[in-house]
Biopython code that builds the backbone (N, CA, C, O; Angstrom):
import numpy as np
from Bio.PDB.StructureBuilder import StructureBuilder

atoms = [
    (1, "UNK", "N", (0.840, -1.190, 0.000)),
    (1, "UNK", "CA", (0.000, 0.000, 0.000)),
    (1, "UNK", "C", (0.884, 1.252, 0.000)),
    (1, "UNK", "O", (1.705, 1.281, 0.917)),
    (2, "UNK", "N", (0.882, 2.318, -0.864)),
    (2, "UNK", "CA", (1.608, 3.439, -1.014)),
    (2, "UNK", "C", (1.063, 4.113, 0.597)),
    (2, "UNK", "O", (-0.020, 3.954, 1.159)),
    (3, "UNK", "N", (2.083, 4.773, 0.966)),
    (3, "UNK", "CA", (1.751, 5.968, 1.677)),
    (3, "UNK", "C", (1.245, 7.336, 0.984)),
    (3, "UNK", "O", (1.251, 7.514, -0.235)),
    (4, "UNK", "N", (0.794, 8.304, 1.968)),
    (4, "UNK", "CA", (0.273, 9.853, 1.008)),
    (4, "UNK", "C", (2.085, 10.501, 0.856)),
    (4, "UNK", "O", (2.527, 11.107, -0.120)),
    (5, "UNK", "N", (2.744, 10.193, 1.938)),
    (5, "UNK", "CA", (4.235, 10.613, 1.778)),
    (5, "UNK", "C", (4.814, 10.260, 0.297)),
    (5, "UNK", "O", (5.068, 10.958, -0.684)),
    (6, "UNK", "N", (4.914, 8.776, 0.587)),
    (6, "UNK", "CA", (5.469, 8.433, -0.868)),
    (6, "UNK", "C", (4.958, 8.786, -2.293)),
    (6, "UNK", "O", (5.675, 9.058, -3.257)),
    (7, "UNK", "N", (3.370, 8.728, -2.265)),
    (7, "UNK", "CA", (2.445, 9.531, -3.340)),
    (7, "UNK", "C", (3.129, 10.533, -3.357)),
    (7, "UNK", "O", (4.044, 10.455, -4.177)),
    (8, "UNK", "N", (3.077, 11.621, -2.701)),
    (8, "UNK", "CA", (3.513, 12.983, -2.776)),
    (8, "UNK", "C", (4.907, 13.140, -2.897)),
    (8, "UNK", "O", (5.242, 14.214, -3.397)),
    (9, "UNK", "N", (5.903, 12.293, -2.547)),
    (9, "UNK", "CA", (7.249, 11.964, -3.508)),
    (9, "UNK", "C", (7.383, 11.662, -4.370)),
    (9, "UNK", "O", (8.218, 12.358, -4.947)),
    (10, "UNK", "N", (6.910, 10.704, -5.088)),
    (10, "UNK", "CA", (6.568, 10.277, -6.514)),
    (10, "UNK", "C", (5.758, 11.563, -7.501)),
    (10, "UNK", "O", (6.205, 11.765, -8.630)),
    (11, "UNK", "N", (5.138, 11.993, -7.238)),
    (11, "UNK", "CA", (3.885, 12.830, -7.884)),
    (11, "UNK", "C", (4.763, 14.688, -7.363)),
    (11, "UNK", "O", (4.395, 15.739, -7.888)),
    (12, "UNK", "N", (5.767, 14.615, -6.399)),
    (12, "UNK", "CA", (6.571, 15.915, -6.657)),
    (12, "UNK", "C", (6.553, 16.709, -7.848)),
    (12, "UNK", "O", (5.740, 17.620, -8.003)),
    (13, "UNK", "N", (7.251, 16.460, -8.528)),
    (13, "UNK", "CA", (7.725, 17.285, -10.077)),
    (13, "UNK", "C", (6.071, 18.111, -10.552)),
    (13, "UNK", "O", (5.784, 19.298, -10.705)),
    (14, "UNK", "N", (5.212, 16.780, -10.679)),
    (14, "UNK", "CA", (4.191, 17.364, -11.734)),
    (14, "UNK", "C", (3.318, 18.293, -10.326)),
    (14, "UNK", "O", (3.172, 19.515, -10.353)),
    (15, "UNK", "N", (2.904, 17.545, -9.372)),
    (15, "UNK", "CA", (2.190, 18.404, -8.260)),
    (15, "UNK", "C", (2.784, 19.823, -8.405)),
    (15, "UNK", "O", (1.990, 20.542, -9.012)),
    (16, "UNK", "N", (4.008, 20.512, -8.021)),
    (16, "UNK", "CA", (4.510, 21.397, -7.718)),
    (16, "UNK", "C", (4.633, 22.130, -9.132)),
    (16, "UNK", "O", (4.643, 23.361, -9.144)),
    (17, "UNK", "N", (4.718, 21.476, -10.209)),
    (17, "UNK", "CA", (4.400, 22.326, -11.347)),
    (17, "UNK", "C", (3.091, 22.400, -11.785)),
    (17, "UNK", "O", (2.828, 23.363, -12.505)),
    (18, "UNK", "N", (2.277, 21.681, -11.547)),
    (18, "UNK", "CA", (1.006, 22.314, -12.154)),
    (18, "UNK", "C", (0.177, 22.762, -10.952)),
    (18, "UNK", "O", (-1.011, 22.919, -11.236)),
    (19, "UNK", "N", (0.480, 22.990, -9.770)),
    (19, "UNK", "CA", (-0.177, 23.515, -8.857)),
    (19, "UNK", "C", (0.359, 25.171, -9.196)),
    (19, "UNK", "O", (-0.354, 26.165, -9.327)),
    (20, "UNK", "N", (1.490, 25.093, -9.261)),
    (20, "UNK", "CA", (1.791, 26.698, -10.084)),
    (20, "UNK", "C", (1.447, 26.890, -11.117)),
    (20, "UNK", "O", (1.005, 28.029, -11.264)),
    (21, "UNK", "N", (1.428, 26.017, -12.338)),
    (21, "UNK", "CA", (0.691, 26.672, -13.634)),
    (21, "UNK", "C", (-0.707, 27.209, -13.624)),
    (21, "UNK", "O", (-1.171, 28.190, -14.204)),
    (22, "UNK", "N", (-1.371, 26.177, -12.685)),
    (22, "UNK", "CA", (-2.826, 26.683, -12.761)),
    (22, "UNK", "C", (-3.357, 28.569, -12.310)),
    (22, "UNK", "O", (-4.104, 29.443, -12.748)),
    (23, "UNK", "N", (-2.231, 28.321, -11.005)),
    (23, "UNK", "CA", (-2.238, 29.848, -10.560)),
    (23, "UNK", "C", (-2.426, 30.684, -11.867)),
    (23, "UNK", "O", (-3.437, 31.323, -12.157)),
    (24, "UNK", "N", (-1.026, 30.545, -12.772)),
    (24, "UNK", "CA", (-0.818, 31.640, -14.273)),
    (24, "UNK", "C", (-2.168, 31.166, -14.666)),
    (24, "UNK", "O", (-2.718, 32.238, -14.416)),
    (25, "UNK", "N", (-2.743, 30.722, -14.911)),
    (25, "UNK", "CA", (-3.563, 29.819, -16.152)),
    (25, "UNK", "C", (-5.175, 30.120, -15.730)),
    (25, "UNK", "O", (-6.074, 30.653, -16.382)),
    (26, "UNK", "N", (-5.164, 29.687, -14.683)),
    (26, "UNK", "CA", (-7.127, 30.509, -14.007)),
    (26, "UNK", "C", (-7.320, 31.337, -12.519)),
    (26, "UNK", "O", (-8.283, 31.342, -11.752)),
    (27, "UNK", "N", (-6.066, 32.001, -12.438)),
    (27, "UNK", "CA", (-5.880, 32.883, -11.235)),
    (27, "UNK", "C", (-7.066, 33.803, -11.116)),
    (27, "UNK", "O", (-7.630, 34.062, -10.053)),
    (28, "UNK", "N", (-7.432, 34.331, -12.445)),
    (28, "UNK", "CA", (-8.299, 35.693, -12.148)),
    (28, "UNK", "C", (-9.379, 34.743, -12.268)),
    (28, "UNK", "O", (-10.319, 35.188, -11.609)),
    (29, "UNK", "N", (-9.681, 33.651, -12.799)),
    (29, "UNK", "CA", (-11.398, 33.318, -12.992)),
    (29, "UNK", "C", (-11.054, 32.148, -11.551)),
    (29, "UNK", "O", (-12.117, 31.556, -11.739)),
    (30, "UNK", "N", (-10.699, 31.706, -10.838)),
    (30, "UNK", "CA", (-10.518, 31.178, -9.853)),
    (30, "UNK", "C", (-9.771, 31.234, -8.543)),
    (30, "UNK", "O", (-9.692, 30.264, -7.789)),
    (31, "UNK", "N", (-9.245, 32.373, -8.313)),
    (31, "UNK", "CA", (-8.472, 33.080, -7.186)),
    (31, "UNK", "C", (-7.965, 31.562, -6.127)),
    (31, "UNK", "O", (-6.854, 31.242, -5.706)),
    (32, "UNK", "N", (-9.147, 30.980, -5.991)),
    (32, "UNK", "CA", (-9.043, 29.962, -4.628)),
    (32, "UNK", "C", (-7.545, 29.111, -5.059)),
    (32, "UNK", "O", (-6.823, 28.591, -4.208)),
    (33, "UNK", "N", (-7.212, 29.090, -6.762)),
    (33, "UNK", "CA", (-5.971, 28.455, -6.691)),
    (33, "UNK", "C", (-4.989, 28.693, -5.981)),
    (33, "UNK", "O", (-4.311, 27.753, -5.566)),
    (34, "UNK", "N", (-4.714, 29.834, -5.710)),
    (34, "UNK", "CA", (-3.691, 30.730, -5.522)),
    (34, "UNK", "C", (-3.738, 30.313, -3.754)),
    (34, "UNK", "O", (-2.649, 30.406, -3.188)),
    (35, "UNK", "N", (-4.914, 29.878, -2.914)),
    (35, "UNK", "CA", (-4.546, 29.178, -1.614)),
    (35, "UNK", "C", (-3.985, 27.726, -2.118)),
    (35, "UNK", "O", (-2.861, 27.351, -1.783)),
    (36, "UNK", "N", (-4.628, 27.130, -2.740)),
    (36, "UNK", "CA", (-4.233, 25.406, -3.154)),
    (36, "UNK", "C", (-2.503, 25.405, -3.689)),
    (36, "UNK", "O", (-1.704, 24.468, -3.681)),
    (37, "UNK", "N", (-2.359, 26.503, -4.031)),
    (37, "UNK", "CA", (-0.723, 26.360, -4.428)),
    (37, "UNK", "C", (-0.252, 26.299, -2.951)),
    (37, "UNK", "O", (0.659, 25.545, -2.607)),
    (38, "UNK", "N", (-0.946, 27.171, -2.033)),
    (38, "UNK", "CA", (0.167, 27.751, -0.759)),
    (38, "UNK", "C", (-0.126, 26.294, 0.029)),
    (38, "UNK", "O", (0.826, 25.750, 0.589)),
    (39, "UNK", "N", (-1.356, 25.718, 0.063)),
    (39, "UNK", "CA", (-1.670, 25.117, 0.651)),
    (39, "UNK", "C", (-0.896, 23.855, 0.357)),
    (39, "UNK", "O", (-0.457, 23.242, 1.330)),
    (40, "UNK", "N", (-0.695, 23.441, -0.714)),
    (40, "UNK", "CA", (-0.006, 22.205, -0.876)),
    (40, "UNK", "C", (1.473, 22.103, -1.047)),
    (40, "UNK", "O", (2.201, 21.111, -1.032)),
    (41, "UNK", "N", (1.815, 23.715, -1.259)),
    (41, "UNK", "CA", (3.441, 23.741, -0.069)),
    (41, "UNK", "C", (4.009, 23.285, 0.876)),
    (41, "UNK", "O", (4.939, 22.483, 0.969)),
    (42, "UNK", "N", (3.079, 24.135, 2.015)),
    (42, "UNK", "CA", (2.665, 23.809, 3.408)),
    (42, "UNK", "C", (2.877, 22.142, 3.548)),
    (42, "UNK", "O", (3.794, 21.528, 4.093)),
    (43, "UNK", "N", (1.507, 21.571, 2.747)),
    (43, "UNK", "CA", (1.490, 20.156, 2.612)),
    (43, "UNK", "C", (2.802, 19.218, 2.902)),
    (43, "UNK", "O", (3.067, 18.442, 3.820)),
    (44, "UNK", "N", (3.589, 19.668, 1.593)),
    (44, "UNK", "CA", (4.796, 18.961, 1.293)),
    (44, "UNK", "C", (5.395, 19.280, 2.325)),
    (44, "UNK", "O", (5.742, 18.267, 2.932)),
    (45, "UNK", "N", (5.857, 20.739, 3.113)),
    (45, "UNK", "CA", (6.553, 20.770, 4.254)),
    (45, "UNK", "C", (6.201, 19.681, 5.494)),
    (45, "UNK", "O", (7.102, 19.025, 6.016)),
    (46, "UNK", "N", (4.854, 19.567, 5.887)),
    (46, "UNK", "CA", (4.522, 18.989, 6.408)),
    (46, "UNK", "C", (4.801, 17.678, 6.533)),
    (46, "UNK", "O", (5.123, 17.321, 7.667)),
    (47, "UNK", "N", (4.761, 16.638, 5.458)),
    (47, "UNK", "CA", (4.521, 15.478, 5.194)),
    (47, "UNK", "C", (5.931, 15.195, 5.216)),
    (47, "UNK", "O", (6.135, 14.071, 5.675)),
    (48, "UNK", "N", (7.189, 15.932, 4.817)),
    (48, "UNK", "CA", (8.893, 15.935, 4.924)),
    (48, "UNK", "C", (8.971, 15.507, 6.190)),
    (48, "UNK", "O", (9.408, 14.383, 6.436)),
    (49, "UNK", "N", (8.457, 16.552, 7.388)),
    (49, "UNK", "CA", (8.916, 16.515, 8.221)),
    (49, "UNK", "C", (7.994, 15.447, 9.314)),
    (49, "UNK", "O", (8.027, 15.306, 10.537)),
    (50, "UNK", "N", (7.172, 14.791, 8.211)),
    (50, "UNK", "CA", (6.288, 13.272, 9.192)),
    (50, "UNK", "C", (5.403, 13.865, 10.120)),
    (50, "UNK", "O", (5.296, 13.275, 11.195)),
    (51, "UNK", "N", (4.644, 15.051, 9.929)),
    (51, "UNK", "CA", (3.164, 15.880, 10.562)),
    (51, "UNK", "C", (2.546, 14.929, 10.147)),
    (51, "UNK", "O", (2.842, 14.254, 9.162)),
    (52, "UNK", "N", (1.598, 14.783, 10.886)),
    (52, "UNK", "CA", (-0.113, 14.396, 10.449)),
    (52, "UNK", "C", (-0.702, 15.432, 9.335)),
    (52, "UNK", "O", (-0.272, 16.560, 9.090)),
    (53, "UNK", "N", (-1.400, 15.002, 8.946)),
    (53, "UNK", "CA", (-1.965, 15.878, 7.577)),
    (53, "UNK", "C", (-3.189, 16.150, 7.404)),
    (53, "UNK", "O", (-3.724, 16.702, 6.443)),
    (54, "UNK", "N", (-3.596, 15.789, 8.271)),
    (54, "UNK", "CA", (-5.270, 15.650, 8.722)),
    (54, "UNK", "C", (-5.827, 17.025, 8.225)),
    (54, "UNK", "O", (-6.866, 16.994, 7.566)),
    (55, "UNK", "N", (-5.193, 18.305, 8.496)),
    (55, "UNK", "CA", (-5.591, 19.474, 8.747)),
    (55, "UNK", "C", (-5.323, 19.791, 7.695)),
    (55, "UNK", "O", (-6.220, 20.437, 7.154)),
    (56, "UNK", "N", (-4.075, 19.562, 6.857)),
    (56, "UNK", "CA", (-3.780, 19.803, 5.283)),
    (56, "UNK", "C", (-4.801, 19.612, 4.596)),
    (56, "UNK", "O", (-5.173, 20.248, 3.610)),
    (57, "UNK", "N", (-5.245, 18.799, 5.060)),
    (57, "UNK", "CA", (-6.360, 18.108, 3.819)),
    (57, "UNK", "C", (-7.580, 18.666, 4.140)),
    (57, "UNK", "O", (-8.300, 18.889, 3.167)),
    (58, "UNK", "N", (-7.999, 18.940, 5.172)),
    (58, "UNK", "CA", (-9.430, 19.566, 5.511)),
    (58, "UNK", "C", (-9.208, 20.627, 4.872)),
    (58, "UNK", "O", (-9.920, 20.989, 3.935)),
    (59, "UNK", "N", (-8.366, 21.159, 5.219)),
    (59, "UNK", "CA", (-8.404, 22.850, 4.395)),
    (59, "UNK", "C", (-8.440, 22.845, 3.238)),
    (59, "UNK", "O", (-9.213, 23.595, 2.643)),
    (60, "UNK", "N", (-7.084, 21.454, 2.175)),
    (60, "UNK", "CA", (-7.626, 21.464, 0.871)),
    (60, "UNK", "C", (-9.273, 21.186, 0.764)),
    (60, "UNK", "O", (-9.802, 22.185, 0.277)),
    (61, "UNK", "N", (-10.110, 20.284, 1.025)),
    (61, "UNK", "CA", (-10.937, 20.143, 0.965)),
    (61, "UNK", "C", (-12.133, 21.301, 0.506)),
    (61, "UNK", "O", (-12.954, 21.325, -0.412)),
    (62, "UNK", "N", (-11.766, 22.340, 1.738)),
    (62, "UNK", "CA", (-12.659, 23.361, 2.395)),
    (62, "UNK", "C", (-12.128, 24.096, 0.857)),
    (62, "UNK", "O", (-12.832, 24.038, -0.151)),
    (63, "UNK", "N", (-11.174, 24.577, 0.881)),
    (63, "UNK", "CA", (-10.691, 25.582, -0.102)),
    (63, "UNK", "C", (-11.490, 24.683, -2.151)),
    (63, "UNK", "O", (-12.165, 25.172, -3.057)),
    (64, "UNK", "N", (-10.982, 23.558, -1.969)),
    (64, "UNK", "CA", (-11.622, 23.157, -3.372)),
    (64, "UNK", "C", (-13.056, 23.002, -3.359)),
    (64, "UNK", "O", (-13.447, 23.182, -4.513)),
    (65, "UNK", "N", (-14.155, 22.715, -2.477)),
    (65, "UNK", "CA", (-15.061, 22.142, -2.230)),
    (65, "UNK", "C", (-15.459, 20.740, -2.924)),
    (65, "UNK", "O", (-16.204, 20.417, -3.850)),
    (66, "UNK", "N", (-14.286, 19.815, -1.699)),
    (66, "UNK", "CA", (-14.199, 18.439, -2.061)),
    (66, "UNK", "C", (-13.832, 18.251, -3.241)),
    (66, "UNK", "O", (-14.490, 17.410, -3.854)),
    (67, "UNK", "N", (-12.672, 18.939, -3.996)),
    (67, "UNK", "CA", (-11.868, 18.613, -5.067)),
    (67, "UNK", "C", (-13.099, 18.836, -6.369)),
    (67, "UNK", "O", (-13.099, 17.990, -7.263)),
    (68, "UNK", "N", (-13.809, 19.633, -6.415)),
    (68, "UNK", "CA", (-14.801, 19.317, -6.857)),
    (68, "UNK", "C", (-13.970, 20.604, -8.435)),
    (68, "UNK", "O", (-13.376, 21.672, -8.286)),
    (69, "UNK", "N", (-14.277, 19.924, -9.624)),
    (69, "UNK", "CA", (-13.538, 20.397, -10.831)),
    (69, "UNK", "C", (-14.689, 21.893, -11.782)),
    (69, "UNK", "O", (-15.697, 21.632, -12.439)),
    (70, "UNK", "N", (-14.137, 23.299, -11.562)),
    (70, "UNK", "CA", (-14.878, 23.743, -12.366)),
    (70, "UNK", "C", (-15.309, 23.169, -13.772)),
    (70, "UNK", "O", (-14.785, 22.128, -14.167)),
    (71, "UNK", "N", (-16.406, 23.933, -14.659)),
    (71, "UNK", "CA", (-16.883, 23.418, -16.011)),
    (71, "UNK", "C", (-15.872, 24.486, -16.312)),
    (71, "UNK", "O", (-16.371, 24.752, -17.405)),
    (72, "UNK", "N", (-14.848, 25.324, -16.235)),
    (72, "UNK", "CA", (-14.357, 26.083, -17.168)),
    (72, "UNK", "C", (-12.658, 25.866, -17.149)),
    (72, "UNK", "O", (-11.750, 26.683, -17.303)),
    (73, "UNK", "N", (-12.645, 24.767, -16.956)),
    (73, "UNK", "CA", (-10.439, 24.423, -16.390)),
    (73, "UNK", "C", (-9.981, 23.803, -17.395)),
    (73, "UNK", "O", (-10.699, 23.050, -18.052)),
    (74, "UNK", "N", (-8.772, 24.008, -17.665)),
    (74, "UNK", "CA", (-7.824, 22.801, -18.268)),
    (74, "UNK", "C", (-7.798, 21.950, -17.734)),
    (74, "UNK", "O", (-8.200, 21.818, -16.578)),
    (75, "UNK", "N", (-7.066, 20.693, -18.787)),
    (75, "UNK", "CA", (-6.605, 19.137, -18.015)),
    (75, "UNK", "C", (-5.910, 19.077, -17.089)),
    (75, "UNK", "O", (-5.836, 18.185, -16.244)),
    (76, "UNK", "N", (-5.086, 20.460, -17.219)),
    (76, "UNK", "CA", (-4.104, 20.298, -15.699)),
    (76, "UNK", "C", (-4.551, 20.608, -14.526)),
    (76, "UNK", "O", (-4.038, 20.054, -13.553)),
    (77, "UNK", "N", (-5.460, 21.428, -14.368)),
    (77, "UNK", "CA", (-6.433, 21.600, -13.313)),
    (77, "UNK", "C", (-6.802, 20.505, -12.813)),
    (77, "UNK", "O", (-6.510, 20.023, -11.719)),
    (78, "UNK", "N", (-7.789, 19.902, -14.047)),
    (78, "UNK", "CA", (-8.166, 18.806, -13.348)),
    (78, "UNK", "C", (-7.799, 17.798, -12.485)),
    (78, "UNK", "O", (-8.327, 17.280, -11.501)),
    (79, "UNK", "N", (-6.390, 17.584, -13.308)),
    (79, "UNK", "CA", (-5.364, 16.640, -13.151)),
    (79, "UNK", "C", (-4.822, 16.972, -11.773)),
    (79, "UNK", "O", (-4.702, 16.080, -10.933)),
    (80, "UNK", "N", (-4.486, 18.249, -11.513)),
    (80, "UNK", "CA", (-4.014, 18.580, -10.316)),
    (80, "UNK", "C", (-4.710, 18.304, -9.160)),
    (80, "UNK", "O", (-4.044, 17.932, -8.194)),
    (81, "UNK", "N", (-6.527, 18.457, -8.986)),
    (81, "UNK", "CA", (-7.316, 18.204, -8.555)),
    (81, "UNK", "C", (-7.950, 16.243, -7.937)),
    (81, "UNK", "O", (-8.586, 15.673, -7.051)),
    (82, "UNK", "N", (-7.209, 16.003, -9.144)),
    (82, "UNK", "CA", (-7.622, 14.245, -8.762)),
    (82, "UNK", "C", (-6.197, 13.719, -8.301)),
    (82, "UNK", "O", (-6.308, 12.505, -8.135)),
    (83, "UNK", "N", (-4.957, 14.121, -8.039)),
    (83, "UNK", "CA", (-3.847, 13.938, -7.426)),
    (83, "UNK", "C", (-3.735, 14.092, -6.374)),
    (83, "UNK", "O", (-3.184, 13.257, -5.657)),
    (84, "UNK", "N", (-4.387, 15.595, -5.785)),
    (84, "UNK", "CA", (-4.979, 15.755, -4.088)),
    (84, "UNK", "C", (-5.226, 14.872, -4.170)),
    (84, "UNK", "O", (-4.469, 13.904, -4.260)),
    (85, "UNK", "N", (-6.773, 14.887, -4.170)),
    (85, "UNK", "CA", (-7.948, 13.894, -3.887)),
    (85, "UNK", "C", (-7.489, 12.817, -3.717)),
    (85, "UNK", "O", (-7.847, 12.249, -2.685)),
    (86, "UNK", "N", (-6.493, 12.069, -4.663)),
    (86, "UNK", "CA", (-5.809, 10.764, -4.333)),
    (86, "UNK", "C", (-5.272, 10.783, -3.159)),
    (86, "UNK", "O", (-5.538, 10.000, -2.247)),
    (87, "UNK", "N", (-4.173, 12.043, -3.117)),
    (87, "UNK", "CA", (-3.416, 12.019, -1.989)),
    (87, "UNK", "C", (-4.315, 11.730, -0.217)),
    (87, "UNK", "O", (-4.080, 11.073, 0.797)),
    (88, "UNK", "N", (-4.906, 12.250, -0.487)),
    (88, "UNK", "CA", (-6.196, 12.480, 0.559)),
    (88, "UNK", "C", (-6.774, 11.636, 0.496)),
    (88, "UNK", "O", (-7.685, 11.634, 1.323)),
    (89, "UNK", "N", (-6.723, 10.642, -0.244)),
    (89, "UNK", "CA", (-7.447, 9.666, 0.238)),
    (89, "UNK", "C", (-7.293, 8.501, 0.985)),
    (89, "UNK", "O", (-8.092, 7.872, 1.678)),
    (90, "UNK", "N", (-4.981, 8.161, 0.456)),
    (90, "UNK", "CA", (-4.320, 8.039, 0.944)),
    (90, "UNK", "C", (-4.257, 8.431, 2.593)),
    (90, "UNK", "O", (-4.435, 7.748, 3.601)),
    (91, "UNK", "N", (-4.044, 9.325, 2.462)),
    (91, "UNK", "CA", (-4.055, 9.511, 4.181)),
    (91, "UNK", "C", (-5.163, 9.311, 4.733)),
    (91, "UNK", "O", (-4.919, 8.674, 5.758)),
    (92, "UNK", "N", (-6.671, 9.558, 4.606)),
    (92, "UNK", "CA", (-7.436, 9.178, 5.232)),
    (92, "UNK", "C", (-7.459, 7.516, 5.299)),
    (92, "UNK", "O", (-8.320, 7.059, 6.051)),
    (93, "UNK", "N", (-6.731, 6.686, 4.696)),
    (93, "UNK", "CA", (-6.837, 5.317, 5.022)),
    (93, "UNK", "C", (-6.093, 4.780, 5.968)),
    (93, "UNK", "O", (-6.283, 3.802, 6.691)),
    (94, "UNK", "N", (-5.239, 5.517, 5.880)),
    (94, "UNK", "CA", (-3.934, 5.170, 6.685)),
    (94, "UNK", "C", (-3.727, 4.945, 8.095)),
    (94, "UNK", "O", (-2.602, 4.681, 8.520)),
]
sb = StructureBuilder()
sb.init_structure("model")
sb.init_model(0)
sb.init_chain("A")
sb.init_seg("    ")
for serial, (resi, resn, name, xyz) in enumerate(atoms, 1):
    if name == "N":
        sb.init_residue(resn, " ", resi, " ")
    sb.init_atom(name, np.array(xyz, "f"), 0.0, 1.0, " ", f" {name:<3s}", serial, name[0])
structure = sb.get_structure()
């Protein structure tokens, strides 16, 4: 069984780049990205240093409303969106 750690080691590169592209890409028609970037910083700091993540994830949650995908995003949005959600789901099993 993967951990959300190891997910989020593996899934580094693209997480951390398209959690910033999206910012450039639907900042003004979606502002809330612009927490989900900070937020899944935080995340990664967190999860380095072996925190619980419990609270990471509620807030992603709160901030996406349950990962839930506008009708107006790119694939990377999306994509970025079902990688949380994985991640998070990960830890909630754990």
């Amino acid at each position: 069984m993967t951990t959300v750690k190891a997910y989020l080691d593996t899934h580094y590169d693209k997480l951390d780049f398209y959690t910033h592209a999206i910012t450039n890409a639907h900042g003004q028609n979606h502002p809330e990205v612009f927490a989900v970037r900070d937020q899944y910083v935080k995340l990664r700091a967190d999860a380095k240093a072996n925190h619980r993540l419990d609270a990471n994830f509620d807030e992603l949650r709160r901030t996406t409303h349950n990962y839930a995908i506008p009708n107006d995003v790119c694939p990377v949005f999306e994509a970025t969106y079902h990688m949380l959600a994985q991640a998070d789901q990960l830890n909630a099993s754990a």
